[in-house]
C-alpha positions in Angstrom: 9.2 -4.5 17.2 11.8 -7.1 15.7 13.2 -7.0 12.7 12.0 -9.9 10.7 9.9 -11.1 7.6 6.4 -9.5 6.7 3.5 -11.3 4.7 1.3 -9.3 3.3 -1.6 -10.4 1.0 -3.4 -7.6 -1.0 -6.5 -9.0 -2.0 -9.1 -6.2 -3.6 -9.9 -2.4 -3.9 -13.7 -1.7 -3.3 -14.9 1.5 -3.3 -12.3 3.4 -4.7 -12.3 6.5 -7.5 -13.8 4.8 -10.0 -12.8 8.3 -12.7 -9.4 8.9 -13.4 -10.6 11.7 -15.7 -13.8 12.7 -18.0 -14.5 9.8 -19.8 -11.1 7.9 -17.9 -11.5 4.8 -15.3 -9.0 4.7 -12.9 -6.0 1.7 -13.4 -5.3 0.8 -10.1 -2.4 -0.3 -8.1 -1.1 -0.7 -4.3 1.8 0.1 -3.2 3.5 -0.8 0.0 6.1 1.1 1.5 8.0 0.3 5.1 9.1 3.2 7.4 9.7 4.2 10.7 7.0 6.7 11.2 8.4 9.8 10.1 8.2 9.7 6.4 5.8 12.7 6.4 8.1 15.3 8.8 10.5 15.1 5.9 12.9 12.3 6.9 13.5 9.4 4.7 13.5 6.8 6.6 12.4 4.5 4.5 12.7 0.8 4.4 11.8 -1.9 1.7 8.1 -0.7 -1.2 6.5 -3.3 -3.3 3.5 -2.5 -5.3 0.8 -4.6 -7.4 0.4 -4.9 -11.2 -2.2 -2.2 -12.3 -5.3 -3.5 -13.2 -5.9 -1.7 -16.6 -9.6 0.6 -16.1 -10.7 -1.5 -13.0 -12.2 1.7 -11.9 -13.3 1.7 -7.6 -13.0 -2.0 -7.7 -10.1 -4.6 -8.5 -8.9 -8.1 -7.6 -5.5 -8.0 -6.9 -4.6 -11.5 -5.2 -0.9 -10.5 -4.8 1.6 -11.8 -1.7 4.2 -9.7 -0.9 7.2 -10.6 2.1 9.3 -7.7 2.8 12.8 -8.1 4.6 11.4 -5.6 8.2 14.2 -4.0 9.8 13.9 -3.3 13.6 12.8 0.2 13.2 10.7 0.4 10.4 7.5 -0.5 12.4 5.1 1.4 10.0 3.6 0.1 6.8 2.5 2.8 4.1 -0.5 1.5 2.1 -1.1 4.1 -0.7 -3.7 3.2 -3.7 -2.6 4.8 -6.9 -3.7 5.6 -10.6 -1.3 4.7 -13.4 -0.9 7.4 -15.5 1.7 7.6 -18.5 3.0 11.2 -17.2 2.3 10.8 -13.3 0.7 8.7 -10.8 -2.8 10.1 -9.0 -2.4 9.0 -5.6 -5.8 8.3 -4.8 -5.5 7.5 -1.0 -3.1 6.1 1.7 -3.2 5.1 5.4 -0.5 4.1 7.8 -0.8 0.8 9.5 1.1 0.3 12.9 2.6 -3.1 13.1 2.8 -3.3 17.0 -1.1 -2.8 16.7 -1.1 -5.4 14.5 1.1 -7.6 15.8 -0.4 -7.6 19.2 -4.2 -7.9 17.7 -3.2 -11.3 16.5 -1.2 -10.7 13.3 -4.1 -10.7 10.8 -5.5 -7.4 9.8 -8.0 -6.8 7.4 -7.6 -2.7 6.0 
């Protein structure tokens, strides 16, 4: 695909770990993170990451309501979407999928994940 500009809206979380711990709710964010497709064989080929402000014991659910445009390069045709729990000594990744932006792109440019 081209290089270019990418819009991405993050509107909610719904359904997501709602405990972070025992008597813990999960704080939220998104993060977005460009690549080429090869960020899990060890290569860091990585291209522009973005995240959301962390909505503070949300839980499974937030709002988010955030835009995001992210400077694509040519190659990075891949766009990580992890959900995360801020922590004060490290992040919970709480889930992640990989959307491919030719799929995308040739769906009609809006994609709901």
């Amino acid at each position: 695909m081209v290089a270019g500009r990418l819009t991405v809206e993050v509107v909610s979380l719904r359904g997501g770990e709602h405990r972070a711990g025992l008597l813990d709710k999960a704080d939220p964010y998104v993060r977005l993170t460009l690549h080429d497709g090869q960020l899990d064989q060890g290569r860091h080929h990585v291209g522009e990451s973005v995240r959301t402000n962390t909505k503070n014991n949300a839980g499974g659910n937030a709002d988010f309501n955030e835009s995001f445009m992210l400077n694509k390069p040519e190659n990075m045709d891949v766009l990580r979407v992890e959900v995360l729990d801020d922590d004060t000594m490290r992040d919970d990744k709480q889930g992640w999928v990989d959307v491919d932006l030719d799929e995308v792109y040739r769906a009609g440019h809006d994609h709901w994940i």
